[in-house]
PDB file of N, CA, C and O in Angstrom:
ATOM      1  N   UNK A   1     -63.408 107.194  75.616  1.00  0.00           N
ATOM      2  CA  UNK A   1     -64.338 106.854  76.669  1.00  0.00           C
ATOM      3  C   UNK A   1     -65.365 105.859  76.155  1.00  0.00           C
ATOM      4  O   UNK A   1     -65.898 105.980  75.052  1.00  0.00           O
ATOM      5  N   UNK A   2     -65.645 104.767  77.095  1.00  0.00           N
ATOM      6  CA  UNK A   2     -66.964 103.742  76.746  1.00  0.00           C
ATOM      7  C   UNK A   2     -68.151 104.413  76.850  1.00  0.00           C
ATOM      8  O   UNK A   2     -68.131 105.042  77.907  1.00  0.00           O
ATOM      9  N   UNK A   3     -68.933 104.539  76.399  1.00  0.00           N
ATOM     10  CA  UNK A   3     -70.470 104.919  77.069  1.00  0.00           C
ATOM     11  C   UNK A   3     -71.243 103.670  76.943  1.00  0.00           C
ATOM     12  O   UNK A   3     -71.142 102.950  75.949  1.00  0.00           O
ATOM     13  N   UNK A   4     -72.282 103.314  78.287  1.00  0.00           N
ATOM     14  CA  UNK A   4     -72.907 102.075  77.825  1.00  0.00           C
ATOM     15  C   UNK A   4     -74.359 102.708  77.368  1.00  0.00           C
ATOM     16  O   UNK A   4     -75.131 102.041  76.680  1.00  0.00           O
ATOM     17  N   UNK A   5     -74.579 103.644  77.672  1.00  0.00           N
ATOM     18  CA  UNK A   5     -76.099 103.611  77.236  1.00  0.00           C
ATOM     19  C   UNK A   5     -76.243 104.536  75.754  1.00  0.00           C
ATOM     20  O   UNK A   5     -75.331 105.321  75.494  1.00  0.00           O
ATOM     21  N   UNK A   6     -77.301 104.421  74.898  1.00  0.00           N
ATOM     22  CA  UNK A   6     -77.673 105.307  73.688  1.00  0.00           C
ATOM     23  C   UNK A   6     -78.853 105.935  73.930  1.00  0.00           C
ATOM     24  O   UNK A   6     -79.843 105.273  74.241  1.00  0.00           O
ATOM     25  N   UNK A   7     -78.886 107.024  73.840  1.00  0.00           N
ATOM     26  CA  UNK A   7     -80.111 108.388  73.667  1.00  0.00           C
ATOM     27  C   UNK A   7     -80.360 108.447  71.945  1.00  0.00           C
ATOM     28  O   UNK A   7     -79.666 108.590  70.938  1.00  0.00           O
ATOM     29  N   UNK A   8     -81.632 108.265  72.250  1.00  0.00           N
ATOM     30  CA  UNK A   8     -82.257 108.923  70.755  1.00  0.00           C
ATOM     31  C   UNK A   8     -83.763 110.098  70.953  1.00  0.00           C
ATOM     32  O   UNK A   8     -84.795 109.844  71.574  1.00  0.00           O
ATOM     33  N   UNK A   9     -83.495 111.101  70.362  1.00  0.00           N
ATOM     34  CA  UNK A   9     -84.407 111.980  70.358  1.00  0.00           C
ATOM     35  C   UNK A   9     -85.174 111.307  68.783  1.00  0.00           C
ATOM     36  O   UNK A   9     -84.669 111.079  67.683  1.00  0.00           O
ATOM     37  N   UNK A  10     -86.610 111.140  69.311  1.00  0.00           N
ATOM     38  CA  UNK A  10     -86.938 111.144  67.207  1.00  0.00           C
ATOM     39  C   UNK A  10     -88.313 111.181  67.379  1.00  0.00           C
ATOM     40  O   UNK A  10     -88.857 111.355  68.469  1.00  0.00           O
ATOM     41  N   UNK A  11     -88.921 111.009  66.256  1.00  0.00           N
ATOM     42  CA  UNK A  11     -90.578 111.323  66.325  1.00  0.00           C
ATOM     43  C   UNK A  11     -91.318 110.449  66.574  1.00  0.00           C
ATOM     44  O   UNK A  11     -90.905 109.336  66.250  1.00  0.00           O
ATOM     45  N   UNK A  12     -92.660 110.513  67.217  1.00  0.00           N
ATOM     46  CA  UNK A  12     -93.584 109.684  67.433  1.00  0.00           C
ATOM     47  C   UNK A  12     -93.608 108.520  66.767  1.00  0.00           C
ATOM     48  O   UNK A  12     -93.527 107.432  67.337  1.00  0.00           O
ATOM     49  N   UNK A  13     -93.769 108.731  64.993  1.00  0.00           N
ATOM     50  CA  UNK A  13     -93.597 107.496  64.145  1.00  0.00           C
ATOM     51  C   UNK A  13     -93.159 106.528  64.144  1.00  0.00           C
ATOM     52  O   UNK A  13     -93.614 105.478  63.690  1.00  0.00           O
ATOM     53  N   UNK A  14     -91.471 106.886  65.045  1.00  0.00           N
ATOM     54  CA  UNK A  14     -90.909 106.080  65.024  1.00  0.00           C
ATOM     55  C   UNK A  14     -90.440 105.064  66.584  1.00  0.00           C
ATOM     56  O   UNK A  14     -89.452 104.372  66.825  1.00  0.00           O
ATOM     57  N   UNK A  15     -91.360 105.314  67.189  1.00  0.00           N
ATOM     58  CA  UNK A  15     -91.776 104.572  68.469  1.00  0.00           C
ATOM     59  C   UNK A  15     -91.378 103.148  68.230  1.00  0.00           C
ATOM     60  O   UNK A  15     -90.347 102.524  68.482  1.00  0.00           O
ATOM     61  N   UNK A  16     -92.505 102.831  67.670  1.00  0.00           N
ATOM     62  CA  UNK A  16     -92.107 101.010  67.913  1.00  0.00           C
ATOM     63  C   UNK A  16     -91.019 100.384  67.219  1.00  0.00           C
ATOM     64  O   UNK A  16     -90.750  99.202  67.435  1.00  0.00           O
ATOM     65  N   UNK A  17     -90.266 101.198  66.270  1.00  0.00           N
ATOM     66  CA  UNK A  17     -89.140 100.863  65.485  1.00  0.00           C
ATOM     67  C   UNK A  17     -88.229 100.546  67.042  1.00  0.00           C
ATOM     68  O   UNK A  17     -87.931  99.444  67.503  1.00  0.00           O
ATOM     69  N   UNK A  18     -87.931 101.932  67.624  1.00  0.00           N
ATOM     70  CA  UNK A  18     -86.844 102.034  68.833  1.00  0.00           C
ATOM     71  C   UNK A  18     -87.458 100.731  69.947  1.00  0.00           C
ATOM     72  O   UNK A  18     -86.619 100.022  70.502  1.00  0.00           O
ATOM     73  N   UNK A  19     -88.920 100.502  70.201  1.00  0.00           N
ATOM     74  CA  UNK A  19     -89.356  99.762  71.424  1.00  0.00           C
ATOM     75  C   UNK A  19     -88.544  98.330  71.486  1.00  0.00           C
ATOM     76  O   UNK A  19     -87.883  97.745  72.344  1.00  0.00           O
ATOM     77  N   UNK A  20     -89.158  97.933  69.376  1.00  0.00           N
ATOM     78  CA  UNK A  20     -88.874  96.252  69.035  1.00  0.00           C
ATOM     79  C   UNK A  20     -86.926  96.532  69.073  1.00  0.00           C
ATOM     80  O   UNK A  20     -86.114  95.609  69.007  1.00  0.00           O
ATOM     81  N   UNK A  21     -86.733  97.329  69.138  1.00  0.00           N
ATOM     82  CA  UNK A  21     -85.051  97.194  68.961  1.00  0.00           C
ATOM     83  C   UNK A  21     -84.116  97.670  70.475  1.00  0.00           C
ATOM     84  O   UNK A  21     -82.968  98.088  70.621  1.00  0.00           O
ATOM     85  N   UNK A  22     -85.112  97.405  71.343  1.00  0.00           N
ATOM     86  CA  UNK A  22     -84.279  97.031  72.914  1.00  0.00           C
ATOM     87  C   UNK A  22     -84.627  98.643  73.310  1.00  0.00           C
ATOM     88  O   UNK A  22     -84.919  98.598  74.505  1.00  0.00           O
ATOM     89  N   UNK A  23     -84.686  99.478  73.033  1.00  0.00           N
ATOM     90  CA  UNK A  23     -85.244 100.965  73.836  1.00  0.00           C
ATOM     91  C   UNK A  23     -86.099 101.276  74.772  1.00  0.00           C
ATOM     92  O   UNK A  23     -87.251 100.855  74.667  1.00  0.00           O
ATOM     93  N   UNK A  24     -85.718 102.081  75.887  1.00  0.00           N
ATOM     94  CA  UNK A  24     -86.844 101.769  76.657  1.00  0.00           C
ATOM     95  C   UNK A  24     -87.373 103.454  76.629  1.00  0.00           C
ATOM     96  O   UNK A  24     -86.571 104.381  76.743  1.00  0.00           O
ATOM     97  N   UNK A  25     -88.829 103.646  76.461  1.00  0.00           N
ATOM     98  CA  UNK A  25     -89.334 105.036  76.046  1.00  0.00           C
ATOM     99  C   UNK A  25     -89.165 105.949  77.908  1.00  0.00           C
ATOM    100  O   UNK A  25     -89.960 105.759  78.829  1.00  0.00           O
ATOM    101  N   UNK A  26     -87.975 106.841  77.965  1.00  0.00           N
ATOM    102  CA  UNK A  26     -88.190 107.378  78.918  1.00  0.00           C
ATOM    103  C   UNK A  26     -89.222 108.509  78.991  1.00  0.00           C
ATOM    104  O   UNK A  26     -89.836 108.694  80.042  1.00  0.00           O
ATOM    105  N   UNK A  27     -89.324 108.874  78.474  1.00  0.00           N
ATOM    106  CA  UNK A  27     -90.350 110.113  77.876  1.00  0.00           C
ATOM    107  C   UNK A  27     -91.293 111.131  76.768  1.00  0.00           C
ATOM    108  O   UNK A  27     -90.566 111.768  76.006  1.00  0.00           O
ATOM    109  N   UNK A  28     -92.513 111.321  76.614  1.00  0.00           N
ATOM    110  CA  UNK A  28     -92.549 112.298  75.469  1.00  0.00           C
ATOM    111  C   UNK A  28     -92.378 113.614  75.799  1.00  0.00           C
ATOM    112  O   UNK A  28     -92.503 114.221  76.863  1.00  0.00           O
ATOM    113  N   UNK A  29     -92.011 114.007  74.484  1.00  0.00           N
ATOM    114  CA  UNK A  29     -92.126 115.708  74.710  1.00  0.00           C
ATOM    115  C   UNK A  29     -93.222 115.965  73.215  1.00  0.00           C
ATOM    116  O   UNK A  29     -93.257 115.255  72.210  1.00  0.00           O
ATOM    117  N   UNK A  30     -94.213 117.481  73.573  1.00  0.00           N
ATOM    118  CA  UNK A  30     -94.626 118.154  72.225  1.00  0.00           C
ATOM    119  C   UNK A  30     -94.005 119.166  71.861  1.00  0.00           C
ATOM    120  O   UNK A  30     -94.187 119.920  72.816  1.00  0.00           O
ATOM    121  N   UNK A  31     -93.409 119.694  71.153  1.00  0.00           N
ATOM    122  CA  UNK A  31     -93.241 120.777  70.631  1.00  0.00           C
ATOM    123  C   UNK A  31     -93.717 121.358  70.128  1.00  0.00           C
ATOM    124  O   UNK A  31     -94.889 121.038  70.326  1.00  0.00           O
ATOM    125  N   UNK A  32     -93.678 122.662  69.062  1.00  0.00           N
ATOM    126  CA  UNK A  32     -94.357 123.673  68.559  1.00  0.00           C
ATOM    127  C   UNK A  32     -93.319 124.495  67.525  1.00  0.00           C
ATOM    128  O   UNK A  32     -92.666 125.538  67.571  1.00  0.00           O
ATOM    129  N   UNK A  33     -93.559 123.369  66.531  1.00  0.00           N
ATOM    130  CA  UNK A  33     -92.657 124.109  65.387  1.00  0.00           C
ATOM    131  C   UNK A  33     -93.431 124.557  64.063  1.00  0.00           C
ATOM    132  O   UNK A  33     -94.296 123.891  63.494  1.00  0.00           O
ATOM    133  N   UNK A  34     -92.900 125.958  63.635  1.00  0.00           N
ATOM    134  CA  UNK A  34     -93.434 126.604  62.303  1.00  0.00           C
ATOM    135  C   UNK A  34     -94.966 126.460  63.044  1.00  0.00           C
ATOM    136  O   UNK A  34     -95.733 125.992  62.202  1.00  0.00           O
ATOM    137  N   UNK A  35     -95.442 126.627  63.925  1.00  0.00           N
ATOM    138  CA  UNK A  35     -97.050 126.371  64.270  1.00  0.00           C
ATOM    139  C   UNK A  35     -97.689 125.267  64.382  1.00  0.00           C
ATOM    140  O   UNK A  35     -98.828 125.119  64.827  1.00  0.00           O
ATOM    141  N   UNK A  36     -96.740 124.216  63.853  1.00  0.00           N
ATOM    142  CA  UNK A  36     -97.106 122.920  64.606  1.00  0.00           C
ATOM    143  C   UNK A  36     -96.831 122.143  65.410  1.00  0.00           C
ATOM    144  O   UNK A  36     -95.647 121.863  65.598  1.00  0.00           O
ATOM    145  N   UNK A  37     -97.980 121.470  66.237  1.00  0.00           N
ATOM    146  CA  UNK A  37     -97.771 120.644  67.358  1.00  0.00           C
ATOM    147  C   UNK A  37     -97.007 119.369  66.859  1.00  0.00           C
ATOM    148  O   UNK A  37     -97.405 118.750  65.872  1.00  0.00           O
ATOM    149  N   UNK A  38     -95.898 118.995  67.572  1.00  0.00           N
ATOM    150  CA  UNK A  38     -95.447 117.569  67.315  1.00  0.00           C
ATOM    151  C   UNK A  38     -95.095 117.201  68.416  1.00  0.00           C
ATOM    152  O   UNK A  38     -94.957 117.937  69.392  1.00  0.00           O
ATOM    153  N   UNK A  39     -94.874 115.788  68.370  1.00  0.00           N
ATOM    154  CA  UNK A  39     -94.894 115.023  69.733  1.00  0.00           C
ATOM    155  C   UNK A  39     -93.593 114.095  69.625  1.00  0.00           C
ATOM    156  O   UNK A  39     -93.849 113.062  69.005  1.00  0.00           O
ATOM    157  N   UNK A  40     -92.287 114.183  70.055  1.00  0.00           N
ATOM    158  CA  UNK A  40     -90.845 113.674  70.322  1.00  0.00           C
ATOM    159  C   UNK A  40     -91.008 112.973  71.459  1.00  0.00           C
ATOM    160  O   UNK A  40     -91.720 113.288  72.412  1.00  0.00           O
ATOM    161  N   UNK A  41     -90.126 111.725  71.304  1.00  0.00           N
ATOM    162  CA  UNK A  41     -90.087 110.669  72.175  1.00  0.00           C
ATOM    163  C   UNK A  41     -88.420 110.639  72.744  1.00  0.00           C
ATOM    164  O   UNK A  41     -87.363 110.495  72.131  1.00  0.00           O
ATOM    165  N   UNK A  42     -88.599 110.757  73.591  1.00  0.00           N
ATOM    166  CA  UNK A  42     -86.832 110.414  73.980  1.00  0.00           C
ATOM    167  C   UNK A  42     -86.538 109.175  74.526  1.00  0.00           C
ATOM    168  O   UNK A  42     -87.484 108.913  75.269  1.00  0.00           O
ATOM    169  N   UNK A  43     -85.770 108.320  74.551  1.00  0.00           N
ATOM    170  CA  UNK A  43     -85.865 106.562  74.701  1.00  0.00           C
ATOM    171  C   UNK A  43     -84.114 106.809  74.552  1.00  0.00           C
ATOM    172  O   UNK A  43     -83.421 107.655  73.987  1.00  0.00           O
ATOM    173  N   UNK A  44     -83.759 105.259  75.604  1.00  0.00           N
ATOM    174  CA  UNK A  44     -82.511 105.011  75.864  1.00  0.00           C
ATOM    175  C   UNK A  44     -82.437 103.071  75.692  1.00  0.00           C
ATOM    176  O   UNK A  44     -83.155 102.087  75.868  1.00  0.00           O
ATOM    177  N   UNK A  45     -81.070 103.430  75.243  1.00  0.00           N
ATOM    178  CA  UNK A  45     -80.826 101.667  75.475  1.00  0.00           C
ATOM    179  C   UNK A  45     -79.385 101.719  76.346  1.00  0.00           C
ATOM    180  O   UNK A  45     -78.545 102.617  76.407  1.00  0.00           O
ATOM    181  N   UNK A  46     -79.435 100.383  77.006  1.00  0.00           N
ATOM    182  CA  UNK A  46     -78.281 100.654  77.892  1.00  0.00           C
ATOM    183  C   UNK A  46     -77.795  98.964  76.854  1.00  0.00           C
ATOM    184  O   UNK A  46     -78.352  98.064  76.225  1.00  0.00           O
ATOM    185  N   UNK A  47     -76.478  99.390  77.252  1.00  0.00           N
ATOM    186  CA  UNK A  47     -75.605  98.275  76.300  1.00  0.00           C
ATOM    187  C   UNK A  47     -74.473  97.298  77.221  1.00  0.00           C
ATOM    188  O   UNK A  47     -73.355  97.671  77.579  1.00  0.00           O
ATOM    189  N   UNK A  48     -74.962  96.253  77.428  1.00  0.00           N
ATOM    190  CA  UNK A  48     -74.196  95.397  77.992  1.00  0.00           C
ATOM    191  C   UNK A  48     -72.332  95.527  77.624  1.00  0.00           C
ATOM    192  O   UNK A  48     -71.853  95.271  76.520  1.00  0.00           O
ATOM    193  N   UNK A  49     -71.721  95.869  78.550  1.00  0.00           N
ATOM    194  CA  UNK A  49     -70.155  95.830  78.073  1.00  0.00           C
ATOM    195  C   UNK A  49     -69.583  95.439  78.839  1.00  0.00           C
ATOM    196  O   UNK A  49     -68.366  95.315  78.700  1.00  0.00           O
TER     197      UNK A  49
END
């Protein structure tokens, strides 16, 4: 099967890495792991085919 688009779950940090490389940020999420707050970005690229 083709898929045109890519999902990446990853951390805040790495935001503008995914933005400058064609991603578009659909959403954050925070979580709550081991007692800490963190903040996950979920972002998609759709791929010309």
């Amino acid at each position: 099967y083709l898929h045109n688009e890519i999902y990446t779950f990853a951390s805040l940090s790495a935001k503008d890495f995914f933005l400058k490389n064609g991603f578009e940020l659909i959403r954050e999420n925070k979580i709550i792991k081991e007692g800490q707050n963190l903040k996950k970005i979920f972002n998609e690229k759709r791929c010309g085919l």
